[in-house]
C-alpha positions as CSV (number, residue, x, y, z in Angstrom):
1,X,36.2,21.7,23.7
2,X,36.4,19.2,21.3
3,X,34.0,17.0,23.8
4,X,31.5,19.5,23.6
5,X,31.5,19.8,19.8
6,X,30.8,16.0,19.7
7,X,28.3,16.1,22.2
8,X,26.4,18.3,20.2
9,X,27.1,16.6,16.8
10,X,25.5,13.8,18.3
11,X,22.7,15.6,19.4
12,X,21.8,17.1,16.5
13,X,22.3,13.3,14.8
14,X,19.7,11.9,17.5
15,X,17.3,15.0,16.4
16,X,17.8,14.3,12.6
17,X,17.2,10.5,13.2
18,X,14.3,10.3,16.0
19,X,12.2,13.9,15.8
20,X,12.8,16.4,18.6
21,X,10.7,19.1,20.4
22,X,11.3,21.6,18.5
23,X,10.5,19.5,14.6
24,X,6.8,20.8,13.2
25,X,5.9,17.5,14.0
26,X,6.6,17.3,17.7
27,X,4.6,20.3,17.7
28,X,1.9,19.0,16.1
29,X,1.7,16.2,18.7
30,X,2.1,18.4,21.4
31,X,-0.9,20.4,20.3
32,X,-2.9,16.8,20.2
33,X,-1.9,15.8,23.9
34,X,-3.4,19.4,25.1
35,X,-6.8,18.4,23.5
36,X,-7.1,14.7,24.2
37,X,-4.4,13.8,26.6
38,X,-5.8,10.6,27.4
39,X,-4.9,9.5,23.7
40,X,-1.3,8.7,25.0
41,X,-0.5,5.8,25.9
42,X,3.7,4.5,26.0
43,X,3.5,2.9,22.7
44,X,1.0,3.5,20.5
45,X,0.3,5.8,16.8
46,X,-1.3,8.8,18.0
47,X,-2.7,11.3,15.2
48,X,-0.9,14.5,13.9
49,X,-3.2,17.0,13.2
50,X,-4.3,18.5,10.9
51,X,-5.7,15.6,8.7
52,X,-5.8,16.6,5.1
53,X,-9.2,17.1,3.8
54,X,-8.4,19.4,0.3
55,X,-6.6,18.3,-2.6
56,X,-4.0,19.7,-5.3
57,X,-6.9,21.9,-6.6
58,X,-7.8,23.3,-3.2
59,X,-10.6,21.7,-3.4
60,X,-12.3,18.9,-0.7
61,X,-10.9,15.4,-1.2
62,X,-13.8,13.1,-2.5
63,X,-13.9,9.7,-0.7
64,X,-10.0,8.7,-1.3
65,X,-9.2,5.4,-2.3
66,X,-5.4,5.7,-1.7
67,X,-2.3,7.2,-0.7
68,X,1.9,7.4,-1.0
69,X,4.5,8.9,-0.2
70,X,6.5,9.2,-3.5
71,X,10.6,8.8,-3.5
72,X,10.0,12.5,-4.2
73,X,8.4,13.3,-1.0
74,X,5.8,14.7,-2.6
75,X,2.3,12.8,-1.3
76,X,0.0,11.0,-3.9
77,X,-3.8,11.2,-3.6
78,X,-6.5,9.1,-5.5
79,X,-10.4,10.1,-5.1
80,X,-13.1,10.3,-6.5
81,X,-12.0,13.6,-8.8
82,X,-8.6,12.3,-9.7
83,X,-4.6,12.3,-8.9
84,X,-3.9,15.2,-6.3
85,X,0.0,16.1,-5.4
86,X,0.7,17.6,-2.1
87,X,3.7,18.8,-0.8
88,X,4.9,17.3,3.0
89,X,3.1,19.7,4.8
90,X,-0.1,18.7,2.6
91,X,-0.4,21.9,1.2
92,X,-1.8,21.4,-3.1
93,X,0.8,20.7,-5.3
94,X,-0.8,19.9,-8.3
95,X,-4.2,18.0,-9.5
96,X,-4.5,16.3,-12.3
97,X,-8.5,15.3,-13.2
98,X,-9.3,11.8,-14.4
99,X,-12.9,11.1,-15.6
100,X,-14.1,8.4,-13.3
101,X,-11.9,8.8,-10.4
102,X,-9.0,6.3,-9.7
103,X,-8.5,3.3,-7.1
104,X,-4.2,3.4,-6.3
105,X,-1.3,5.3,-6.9
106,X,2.4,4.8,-6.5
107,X,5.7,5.9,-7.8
108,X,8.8,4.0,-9.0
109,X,12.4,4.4,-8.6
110,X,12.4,6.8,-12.0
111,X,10.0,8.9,-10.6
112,X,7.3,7.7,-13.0
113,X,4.1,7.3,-11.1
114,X,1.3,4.5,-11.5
115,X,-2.6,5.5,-11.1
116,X,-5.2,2.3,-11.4
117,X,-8.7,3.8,-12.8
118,X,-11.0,3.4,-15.6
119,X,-11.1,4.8,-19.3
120,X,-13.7,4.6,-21.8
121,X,-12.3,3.4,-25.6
122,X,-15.0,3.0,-28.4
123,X,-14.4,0.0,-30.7
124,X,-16.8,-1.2,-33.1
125,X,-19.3,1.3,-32.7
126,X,-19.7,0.3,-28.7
127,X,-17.9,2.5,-25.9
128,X,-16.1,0.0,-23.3
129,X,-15.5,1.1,-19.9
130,X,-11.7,-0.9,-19.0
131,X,-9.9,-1.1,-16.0
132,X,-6.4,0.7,-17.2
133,X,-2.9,1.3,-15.1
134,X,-2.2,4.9,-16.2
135,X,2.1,6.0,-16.2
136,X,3.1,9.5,-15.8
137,X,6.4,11.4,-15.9
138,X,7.2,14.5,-15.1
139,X,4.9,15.2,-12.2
140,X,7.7,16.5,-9.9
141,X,8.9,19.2,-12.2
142,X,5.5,20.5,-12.7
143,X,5.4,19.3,-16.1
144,X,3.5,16.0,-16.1
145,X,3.1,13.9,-19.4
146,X,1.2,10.2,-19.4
147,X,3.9,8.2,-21.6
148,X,1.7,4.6,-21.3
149,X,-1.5,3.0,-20.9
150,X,-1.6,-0.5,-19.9
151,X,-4.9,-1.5,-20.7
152,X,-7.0,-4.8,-19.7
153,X,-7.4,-6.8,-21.5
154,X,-4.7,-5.3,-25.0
155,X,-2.2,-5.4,-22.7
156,X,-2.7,-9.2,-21.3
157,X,-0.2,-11.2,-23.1
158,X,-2.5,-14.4,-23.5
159,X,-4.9,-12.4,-24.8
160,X,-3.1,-11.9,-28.0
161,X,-4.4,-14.7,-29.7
162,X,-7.7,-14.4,-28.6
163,X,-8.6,-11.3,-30.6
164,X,-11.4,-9.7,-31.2
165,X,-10.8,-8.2,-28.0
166,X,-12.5,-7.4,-25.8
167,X,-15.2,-9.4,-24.8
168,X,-18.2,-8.4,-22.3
169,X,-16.8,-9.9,-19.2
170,X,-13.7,-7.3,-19.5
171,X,-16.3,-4.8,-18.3
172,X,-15.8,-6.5,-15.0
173,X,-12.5,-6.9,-14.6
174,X,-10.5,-3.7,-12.3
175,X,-6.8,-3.6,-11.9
176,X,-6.8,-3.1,-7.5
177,X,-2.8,-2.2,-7.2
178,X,0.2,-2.0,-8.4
179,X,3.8,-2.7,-7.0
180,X,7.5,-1.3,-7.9
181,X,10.6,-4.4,-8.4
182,X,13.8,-3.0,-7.9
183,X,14.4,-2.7,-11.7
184,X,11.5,-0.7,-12.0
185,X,9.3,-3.8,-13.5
186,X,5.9,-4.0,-11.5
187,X,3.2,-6.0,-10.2
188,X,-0.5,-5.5,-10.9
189,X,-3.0,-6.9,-9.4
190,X,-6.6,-7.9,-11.3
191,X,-9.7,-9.2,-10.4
192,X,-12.1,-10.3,-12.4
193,X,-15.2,-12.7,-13.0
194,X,-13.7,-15.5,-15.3
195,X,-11.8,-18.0,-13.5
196,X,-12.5,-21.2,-14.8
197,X,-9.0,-22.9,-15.1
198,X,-10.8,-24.6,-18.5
199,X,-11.4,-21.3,-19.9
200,X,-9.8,-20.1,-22.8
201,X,-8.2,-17.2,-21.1
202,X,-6.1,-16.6,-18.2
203,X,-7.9,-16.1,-14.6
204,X,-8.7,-12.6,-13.7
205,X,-7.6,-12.9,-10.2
206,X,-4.0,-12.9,-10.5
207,X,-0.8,-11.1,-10.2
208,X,1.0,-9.7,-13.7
209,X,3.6,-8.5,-14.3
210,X,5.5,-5.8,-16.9
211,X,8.6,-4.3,-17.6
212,X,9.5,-1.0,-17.0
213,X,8.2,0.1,-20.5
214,X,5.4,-1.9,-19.9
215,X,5.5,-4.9,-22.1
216,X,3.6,-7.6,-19.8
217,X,6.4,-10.8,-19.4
218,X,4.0,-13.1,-17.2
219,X,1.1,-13.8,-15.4
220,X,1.7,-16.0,-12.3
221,X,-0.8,-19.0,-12.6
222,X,1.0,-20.6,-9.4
223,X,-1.4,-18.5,-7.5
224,X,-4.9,-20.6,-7.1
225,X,-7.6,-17.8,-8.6
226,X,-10.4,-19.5,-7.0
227,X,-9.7,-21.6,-3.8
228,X,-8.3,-19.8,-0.9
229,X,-4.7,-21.8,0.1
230,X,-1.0,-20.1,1.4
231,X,-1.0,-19.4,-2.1
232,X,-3.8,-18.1,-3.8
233,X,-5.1,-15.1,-5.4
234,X,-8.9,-14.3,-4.7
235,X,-9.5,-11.2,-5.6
236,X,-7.1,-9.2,-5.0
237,X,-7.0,-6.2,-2.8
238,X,-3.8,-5.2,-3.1
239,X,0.2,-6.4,-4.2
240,X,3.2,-5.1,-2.2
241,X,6.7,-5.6,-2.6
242,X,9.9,-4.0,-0.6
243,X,10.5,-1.2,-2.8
244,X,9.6,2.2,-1.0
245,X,11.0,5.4,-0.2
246,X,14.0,7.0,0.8
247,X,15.7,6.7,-2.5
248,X,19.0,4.4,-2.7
249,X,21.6,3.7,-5.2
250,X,20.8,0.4,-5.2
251,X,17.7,-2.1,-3.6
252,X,18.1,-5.9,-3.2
253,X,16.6,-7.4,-5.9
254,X,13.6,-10.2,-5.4
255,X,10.4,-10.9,-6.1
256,X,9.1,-11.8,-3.4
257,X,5.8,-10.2,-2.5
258,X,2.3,-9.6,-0.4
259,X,-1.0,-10.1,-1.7
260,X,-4.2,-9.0,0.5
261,X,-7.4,-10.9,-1.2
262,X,-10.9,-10.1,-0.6
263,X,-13.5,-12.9,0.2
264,X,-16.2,-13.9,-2.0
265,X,-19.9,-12.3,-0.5
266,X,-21.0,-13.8,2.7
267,X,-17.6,-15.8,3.2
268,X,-14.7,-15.3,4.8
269,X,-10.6,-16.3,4.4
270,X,-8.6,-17.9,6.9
271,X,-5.3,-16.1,5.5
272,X,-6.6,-13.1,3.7
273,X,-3.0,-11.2,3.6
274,X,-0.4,-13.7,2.0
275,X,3.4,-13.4,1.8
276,X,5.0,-15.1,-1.1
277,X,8.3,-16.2,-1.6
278,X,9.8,-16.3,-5.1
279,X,12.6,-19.2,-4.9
280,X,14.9,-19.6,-8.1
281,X,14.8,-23.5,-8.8
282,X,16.9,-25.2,-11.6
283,X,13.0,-25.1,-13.6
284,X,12.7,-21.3,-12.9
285,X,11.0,-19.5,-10.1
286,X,8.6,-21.2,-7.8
287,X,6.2,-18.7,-5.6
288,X,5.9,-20.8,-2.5
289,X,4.1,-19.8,0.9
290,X,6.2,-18.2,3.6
291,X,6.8,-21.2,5.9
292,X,8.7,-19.1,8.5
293,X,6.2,-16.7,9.2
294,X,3.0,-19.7,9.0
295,X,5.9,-21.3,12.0
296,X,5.3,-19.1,14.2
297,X,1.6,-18.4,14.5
298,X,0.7,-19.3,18.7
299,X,4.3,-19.0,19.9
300,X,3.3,-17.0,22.7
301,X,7.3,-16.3,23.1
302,X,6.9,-14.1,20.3
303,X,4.4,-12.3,20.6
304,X,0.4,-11.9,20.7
305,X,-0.6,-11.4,17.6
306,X,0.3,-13.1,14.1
307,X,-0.3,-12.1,10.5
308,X,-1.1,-15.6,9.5
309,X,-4.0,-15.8,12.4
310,X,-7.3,-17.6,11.3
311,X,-9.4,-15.2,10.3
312,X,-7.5,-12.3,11.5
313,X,-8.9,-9.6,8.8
314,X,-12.2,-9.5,7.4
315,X,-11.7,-7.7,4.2
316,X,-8.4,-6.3,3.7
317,X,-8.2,-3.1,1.6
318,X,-4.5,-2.1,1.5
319,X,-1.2,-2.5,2.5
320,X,2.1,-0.7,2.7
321,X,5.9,-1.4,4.1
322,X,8.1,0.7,5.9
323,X,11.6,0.5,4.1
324,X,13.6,2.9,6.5
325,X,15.1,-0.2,8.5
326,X,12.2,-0.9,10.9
327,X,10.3,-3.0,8.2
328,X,7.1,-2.9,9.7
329,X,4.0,-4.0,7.6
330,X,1.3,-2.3,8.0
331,X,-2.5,-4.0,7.0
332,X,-5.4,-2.1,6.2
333,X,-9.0,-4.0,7.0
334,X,-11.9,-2.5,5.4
335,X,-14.4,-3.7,7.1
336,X,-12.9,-3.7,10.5
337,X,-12.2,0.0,9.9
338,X,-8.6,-1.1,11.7
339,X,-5.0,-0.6,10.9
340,X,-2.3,-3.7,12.0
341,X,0.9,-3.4,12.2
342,X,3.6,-6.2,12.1
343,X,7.0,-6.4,11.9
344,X,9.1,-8.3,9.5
345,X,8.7,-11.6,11.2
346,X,4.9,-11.3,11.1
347,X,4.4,-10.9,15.1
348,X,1.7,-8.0,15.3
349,X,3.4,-5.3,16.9
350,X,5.9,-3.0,17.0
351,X,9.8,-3.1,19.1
352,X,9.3,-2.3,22.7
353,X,10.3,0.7,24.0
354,X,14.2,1.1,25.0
355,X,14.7,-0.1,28.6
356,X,11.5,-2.4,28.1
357,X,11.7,-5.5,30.4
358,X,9.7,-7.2,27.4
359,X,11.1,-8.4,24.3
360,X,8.0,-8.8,22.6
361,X,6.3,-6.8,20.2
362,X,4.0,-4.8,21.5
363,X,0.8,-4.6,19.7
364,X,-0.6,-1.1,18.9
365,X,-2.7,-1.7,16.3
366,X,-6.1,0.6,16.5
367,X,-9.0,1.5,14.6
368,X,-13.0,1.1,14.7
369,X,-16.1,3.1,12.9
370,X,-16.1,6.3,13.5
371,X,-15.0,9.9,12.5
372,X,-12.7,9.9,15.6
373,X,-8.7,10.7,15.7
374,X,-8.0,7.0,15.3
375,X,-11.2,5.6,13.5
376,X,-11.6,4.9,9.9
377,X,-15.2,4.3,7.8
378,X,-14.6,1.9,5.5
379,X,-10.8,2.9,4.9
380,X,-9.0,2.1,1.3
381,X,-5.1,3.1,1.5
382,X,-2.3,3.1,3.5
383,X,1.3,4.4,2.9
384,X,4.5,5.0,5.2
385,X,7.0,7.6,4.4
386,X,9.2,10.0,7.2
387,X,8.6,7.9,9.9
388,X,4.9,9.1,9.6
389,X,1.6,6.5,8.5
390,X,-0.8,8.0,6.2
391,X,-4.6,6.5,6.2
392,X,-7.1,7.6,3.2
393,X,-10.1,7.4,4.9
394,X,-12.5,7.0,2.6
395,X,-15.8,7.6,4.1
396,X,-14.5,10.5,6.1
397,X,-13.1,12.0,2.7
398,X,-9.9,12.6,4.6
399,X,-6.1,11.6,5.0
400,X,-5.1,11.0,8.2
401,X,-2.0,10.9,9.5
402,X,0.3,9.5,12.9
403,X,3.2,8.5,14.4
404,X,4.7,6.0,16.9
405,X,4.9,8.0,20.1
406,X,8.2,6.2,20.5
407,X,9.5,8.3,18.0
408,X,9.3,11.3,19.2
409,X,11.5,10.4,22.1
């Protein structure tokens, strides 16, 4: 008796932890292998229908720029229109209308959640267009409030003495992303046209950094602005750190981070997706380049694919991380239209299947133009959360949505 009780205690675990046929979203797959059963392959993300296409108005998503899955569950939108919030079946939520659109979205630990956009401010009889980092509370209660603007460039610390602010080059500057530290300080990336290491001012292309309450504490200069190097920032794309849902008492604290840059017109990087390791030294903290994952890049023993590959990406738009254990980083190219995967160690690919013979990753990366079940057009934001990867797909003004086949089992 009491065999069978734990037999189906455990069975009911397995379901809970690795999906079963009877979850919506086994059903949702199921559905997909009837109408395209040669999408399956052992391993490999195959979509779950449907995509989402409407927003928290109801209305049709205009050309999405990003996506995430908050520590609320709820599902954050950017377009064209705004900040939609859907629930996890993507059914609207709520929508809240920004003039201008916005470019990212993500939430901290508090439940406070970052939008990157645009907002005009008139000063001196002339009307500036800034980049600004928008912070709301509220927005899972139904009650949303923005408590604090960080604005470019009032909110850039060395800019302080440098008043009259701002100046005509501001115009161009655009705040690209934003990432949550454990303490609930973030990183936001900026690009920007003036990076003369003689100027006056601090590079555009760089990684800042604020506290919670969104005083800005530094700018990291370590990061070259102009030359591409294992650690540089030119342009910016996109900042990630290791803070991501589900929700935990506590999160390891470090600083450590990804940067995805964008190469100049006409030119391309050799490492377009960085990770940077912040080392505490007896002179402070030192950002240095990730020596063990540059190590391994051609050890055929690991795997086939690296993230630190010569030219691997051509224009990297996005990036997200999968903090449920399996640690995957996942790499969004723009103008491949593709999605990579990797897992912690920077091997492209994801754990073989159990039983495999192989202990190598194996690679299920995927993508091409298209409007397709697993093609992109021109692609701008990734996010993991439930196991599931979420894809807004820009130029199909969509969010698309799959799963590792594996998980299902």
């Amino acid at each position: 008796m009491l065999l069978a009780m734990a037999l189906g205690l455990l069975l009911a675990g397995c379901d809970a932890l690795l999906g079963s046929k009877q979850d919506p979203t086994t059903e949702e797959i199921f559905r997909v292998g009837r109408s395209e059963p040669g999408l399956f392959r052992e391993v490999e993300y195959v979509p779950l229908f449907p995509f989402y296409t409407l927003g928290g108005d109801g209305a049709p998503l205009q050309a999405p720029q990003d996506v995430y899955v908050g520590f609320d569950t709820f599902i954050y939108v950017v377009d064209a229109r705004g900040l939609h919030v859907l629930d996890q079946a993507g059914r609207p939520a709520l929508f809240i209308p920004i003039p201008g659109g916005a470019t990212s979205v993500i939430q901290d630990r508090r439940l406070h959640v970052y939008v990157t956009a645009r907002r005009d401010t008139l000063i001196g009889n002339r009307t500036w267009n800034l980049p600004v980092v928008l912070r709301y509370a509220g927005i899972p209660t139904g009650n949303p409030q923005l408590v604090d603007i960080i604005w470019h460039p009032f909110d850039d610390r060395s800019r302080r003495l440098n008043r009259p602010d701002p100046i005509p080059t501001d115009e161009e500057v655009a705040f690209t992303g934003v990432a949550v530290l454990a303490n609930n300080a973030i990183y936001v990336a900026r690009r920007g046209p003036v990076n003369d290491p003689t100027s006056a001012i601090l590079p555009h292309n760089t990684i800042l950094e604020f506290t919670p309450e969104g005083l800005n504490t530094q700018a990291l200069v370590t990061l070259d602005p102009r030359q591409p190097t294992l650690r540089s920032a030119v342009n910016p794309a996109d900042v990630l750190t290791f803070v991501h849902p589900p929700q935990r008492t506590t999160f390891p604290f470090s600083r450590d981070f990804y940067i995805a840059q964008t190469p100049p017109e006409g030119e391309r990087l050799r490492y377009a997706v960085l990770s940077i390791r912040a080392v505490e030294t007896p002179d402070g903290i030192e950002y240095r380049p990730d020596a063990e994952k540059i190590q391994i890049v051609g050890d055929t023993t690991r795997g086939e694919g690296f993230l630190y590959e010569e030219f691997k990406f051509a224009c990297p738009s996005d990036l997200a991380f999968a903090a449920d254990g399996t640690n995957y980083l996942f790499v969004l190219d723009a103008c491949k239209d593709s999605l990579f995967v990797f897992t912690a160690a920077g091997v492209e690919g994801v754990a073989p299947p159990p039983g495999s013979s192989s202990t190598r990753p194996v690679v299920v990366s995927f993508g091409g133009r298209g409007d397709g079940a697993r093609q992109f057009n021109r692609p701008q934001g990734v996010a993991y959360g439930r196991r599931i990867v979420y894809v807004a797909d820009t130029g199909n003004h969509r969010i698309s949505r799959f799963r590792l086949n594996t998980d299902f089992e």
